[in-house]
C-alpha positions in Angstrom: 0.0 0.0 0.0 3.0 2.5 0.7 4.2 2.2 -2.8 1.0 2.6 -4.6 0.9 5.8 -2.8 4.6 6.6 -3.3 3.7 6.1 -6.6 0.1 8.1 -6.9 2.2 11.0 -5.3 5.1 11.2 -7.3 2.7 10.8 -10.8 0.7 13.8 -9.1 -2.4 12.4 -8.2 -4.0 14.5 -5.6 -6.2 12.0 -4.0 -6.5 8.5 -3.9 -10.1 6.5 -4.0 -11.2 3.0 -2.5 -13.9 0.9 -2.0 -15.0 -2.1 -0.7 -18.0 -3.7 0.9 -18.4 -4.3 4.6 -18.1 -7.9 4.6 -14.4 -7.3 4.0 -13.0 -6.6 6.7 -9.2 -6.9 6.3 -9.6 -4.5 3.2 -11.2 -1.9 5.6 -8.4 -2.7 8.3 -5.8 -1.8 6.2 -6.9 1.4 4.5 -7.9 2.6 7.9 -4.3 1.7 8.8 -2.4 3.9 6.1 -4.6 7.3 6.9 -7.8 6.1 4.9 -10.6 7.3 6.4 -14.4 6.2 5.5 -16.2 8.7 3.9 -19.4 7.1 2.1 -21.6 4.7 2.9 -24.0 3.0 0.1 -26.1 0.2 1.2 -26.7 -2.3 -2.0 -28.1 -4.9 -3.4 -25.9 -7.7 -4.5 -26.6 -11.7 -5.4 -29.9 -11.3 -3.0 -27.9 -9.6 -0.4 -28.0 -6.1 1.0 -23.9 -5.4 1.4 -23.0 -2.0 2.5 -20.4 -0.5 -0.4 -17.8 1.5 1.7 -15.5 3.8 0.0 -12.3 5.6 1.3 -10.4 8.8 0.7 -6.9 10.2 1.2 -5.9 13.1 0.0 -2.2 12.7 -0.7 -1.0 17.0 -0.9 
């Protein structure tokens, strides 16, 4: 995860996007970890179940 965002910064991205859906908790665990924080919640419908979509932010400048 450091080096994607090594890399986003030195290509100039600004911010960096992620999502993921609540069932997955290790993916949430680590983007919290690196400075992600949580900033929508969408509940869904998905294979006749009702997953909440999460998605993360950083902003990298």
């Amino acid at each position: 995860m450091h080096a994607l965002l090594d890399h986003a910064r030195r290509r100039g991205f600004e911010r960096v996007k992620l999502w993921t859906a609540d069932p997955l908790e290790a993916a949430a665990r680590l983007y919290l970890e690196v400075g992600f924080p949580c900033t929508e919640r969408n509940s869904v419908r998905q294979w006749g179940h009702r997953p909440d979509e999460l998605r993360y932010d950083l902003e990298l400048r």
